[in-house]
C-alpha positions as CSV (number, residue, x, y, z in Angstrom):
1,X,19.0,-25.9,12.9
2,X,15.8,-26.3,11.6
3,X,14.2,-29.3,9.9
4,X,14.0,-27.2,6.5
5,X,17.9,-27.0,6.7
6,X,18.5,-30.9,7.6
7,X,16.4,-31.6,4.4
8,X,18.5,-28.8,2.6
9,X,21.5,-30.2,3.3
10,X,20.8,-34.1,3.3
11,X,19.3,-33.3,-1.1
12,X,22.1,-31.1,-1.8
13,X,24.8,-33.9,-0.5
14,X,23.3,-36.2,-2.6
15,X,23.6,-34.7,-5.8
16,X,27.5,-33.6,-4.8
17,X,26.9,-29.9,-4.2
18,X,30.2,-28.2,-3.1
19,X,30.1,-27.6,0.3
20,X,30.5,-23.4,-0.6
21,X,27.2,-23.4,-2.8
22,X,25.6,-25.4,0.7
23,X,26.5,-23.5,3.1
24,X,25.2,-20.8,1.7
25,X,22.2,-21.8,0.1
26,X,21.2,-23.3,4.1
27,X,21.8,-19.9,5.2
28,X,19.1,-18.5,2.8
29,X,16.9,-21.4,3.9
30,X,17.6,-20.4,7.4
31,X,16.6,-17.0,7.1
32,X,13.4,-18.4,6.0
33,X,12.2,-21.1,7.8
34,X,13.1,-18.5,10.8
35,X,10.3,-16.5,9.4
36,X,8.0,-18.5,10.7
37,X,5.6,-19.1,7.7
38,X,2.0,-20.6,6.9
39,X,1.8,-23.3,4.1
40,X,0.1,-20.5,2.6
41,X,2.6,-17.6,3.2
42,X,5.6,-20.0,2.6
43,X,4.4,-20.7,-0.9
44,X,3.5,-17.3,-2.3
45,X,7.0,-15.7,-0.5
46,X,8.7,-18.5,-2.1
47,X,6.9,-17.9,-5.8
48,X,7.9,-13.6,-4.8
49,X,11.0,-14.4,-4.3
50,X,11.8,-16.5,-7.3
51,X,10.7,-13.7,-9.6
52,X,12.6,-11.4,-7.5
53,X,15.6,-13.6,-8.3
54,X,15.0,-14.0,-11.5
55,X,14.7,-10.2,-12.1
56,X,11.7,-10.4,-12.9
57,X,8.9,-8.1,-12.3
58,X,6.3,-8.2,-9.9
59,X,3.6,-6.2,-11.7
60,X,2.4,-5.8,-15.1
61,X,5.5,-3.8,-17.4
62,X,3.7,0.0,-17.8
63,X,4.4,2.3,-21.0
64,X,6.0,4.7,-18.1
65,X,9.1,6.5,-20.2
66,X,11.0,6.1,-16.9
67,X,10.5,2.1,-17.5
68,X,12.3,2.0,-20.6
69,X,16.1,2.0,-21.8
70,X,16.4,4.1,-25.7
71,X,19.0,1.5,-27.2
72,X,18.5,3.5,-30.8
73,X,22.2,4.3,-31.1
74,X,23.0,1.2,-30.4
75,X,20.6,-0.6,-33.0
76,X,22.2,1.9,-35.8
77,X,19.6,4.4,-35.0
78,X,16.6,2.2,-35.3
79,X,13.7,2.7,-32.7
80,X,14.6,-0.2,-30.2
81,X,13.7,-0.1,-26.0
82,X,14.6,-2.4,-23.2
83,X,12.7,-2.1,-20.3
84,X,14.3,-1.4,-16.8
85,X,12.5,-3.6,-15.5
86,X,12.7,-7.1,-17.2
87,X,15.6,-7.0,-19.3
88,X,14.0,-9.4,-21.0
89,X,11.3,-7.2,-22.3
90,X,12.2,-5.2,-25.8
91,X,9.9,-2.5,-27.8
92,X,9.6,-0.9,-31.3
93,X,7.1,1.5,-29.8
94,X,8.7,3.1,-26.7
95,X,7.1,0.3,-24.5
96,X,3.3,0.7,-25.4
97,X,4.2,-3.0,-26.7
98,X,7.1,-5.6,-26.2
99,X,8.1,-9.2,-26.8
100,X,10.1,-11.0,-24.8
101,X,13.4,-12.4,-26.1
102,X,13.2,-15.5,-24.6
103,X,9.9,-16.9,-25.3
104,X,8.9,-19.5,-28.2
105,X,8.3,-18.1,-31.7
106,X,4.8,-18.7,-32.4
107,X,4.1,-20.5,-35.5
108,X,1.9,-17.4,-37.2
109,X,3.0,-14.9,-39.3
110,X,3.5,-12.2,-36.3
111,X,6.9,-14.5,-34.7
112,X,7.4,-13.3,-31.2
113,X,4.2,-13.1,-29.0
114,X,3.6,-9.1,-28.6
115,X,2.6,-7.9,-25.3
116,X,1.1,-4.8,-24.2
117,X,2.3,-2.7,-21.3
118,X,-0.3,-1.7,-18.7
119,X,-0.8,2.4,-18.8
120,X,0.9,4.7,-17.0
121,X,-1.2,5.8,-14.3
């Protein structure tokens, strides 16, 4: 056992963690501390693999086609995309811009911050 997993453990115990959600969190943690890491690799595989958990995307969102879901039909016909790859991420314009549905309204007129994809290449 490494000294990653004894801290694991000993944090999770303390805030009453079921023993199922701990066992199996330590063997994640496992699998990484047997990786051998850097400060500096053990931080940016931990950031990667948050996003990856997250579903969230690694790169910038492109206006690829392939990226994008048509949900028309199922906004009444109305030109609406979700992308494949952050289901966060919905269009107007088949992905050449998006918002995301869980970020802050701003306080200008345009509501939802508008982001635009990166070009196909």
């Amino acid at each position: 056992m490494s000294n990653l997993v004894d801290h694991a453990r000993r944090e999770l115990a303390l805030i009453g963690e079921d023993d199922w959600l701990t066992d199996g969190l330590c063997k994640v943690i496992a699998a990484f501390a047997e990786m051998g890491h850097s400060g500096f690799s053990a931080a940016h595989s931990v950031a990667v693999l948050e996003k990856l958990l997250r579903y969230e995307p690694l790169s910038p969102l492109t206006d690829d086609p392939a990226e994008w879901i048509d949900r028309a039909q199922e906004m009444g016909g109305d030109p609406f995309w979700q992308s494949r790859r952050d289901s966060r991420a919905m269009s107007r314009d088949g992905g050449k811009t998006y918002t995301l549905v869980d970020e802050e309204p701003q306080t200008s007129d345009s509501g939802q911050p508008v982001h635009r994809s990166e070009p196909k290449r």
